[in-house]
N, C-alpha and C positions, 0 to 999 in steps of 0.2 A: 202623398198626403201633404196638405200645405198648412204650414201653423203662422199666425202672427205676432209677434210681440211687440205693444207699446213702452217705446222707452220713456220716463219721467227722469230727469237729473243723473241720465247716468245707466239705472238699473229698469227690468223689466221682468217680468217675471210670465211664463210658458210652462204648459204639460208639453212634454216633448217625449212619445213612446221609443225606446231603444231604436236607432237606424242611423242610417248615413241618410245627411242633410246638403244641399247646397245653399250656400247663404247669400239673401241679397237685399242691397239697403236699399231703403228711401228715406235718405235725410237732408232737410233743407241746408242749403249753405254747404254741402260738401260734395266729395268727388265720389261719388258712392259705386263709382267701379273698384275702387281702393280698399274696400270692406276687406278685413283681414281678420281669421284666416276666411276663405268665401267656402268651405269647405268644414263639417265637422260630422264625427261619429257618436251619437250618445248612447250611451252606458249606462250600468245601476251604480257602475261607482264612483260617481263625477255629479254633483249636482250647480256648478257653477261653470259657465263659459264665459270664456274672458274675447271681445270683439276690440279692431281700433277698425277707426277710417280718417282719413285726410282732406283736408281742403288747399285751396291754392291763390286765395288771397291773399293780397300786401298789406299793410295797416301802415304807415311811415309818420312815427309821431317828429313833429320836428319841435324843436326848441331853440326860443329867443329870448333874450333879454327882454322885450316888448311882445311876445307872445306872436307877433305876425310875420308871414313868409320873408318879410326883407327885413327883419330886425338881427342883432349881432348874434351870429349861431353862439349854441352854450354847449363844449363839447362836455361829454364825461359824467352825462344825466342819467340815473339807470330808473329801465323800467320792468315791471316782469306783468304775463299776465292770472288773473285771477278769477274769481267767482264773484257773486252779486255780495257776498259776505266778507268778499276778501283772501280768502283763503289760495296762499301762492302755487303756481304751480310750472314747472318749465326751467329753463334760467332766465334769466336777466338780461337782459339788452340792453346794450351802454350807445351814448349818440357820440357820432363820427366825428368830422372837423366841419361838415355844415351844419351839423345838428340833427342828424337824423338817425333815431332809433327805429330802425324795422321789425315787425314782429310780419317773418314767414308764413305761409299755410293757414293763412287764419279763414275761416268761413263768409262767405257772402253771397248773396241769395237777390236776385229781383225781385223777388214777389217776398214780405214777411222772412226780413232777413234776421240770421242767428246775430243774439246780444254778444257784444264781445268786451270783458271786462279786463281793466287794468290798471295798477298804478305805479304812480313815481315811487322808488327806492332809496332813492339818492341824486345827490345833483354832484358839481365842481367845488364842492368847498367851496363856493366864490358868489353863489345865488342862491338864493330860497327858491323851496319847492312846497309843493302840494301832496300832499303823501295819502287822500284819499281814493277810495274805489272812482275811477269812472268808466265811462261804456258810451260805446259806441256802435253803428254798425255799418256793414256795407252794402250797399244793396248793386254794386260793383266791382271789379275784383281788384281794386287799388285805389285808397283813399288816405289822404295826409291830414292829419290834424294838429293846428298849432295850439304850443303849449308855450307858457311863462316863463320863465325863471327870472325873475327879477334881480340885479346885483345886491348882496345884501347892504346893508345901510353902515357907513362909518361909525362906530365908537367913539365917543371923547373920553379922552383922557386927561386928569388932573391933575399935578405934583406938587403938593404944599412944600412948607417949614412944616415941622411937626412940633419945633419948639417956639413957634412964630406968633400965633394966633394964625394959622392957615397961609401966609405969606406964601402968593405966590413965587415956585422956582423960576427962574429967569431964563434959563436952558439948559439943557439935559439931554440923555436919549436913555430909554427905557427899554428892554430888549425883554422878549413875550417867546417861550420855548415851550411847546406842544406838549404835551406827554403820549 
């Protein structure tokens, strides 16, 4: 007997009469020989099965000061990936000494390839980032995409008289400790 289940977001739902099953995908954008377990017995006392499968494409977000392949790399950028809502999931991926944060195994498909979502976590202390949902896809199995960090902007700093009328201090150094 053959059953099918479509999956939406995740979950699918099947009458599946008590037997041993052999399991096998068809899903865009992954290695569907990798379905795991490919193998399962159903029972009356088990009403959920739990599947994974893998894919094996590259995503390499790289990062510059000027967002383009030959701009100053920005090491120490973290990014993780996510859902269309955001929601994290994996770890985190920090960029290298060129800038490049790779995100492994990720899905891509020629024909109506799978959405792949992610964002920035973190940058270098040293650049502004963009900390929204974006997406991408592959329709290849290795795809770089440039990202920004722009250096964040200088501070001015002011040091009156305070008994002066504002009188500018003439020289000084002010020292700024983290917490």
């Amino acid at each position: 007997m053959e059953k099918s289940v479509v999956i939406t977001n995740g979950t699918g739902t099947v009458i599946l009469p008590n037997d041993t099953y052999n399991v096998t995908a068809n899903v865009n954008g992954y290695d569907n020989t990798t379905i795991d377990p490919s193998t399962i017995t159903v029972d009356s006392t088990t009403n959920t099965y739990n599947f994974s499968i893998s894919a094996s494409g590259t995503l390499t977000l790289h990062v510059t000061e000027d967002g383009t392949s030959t701009g100053t790399p920005v090491i120490g950028a973290s990014f993780i990936r996510t859902d269309s809502a955001g929601t994290e999931y994996g770890s985190a991926i920090t960029t290298d000494t060129n800038g490049d944060a790779v995100f492994n195994n990720v899905p891509f498909s020629g024909t109506n390839p799978p959405i792949i979502y992610y964002k920035q976590t973190a940058s270098d202390g040293e650049h502004t980032f963009d900390n929204t949902v974006k997406s991408t896809t592959l329709s290849t199995d290795t795809l770089t995409v440039e990202v920004e960090n722009t250096p964040i902007p200088p501070v001015t700093i002011n040091l009156t008289d305070s008994n002066y009328g504002n009188l500018p201090i003439e020289s000084g150094t002010l020292t700024f400790n983290g917490n």
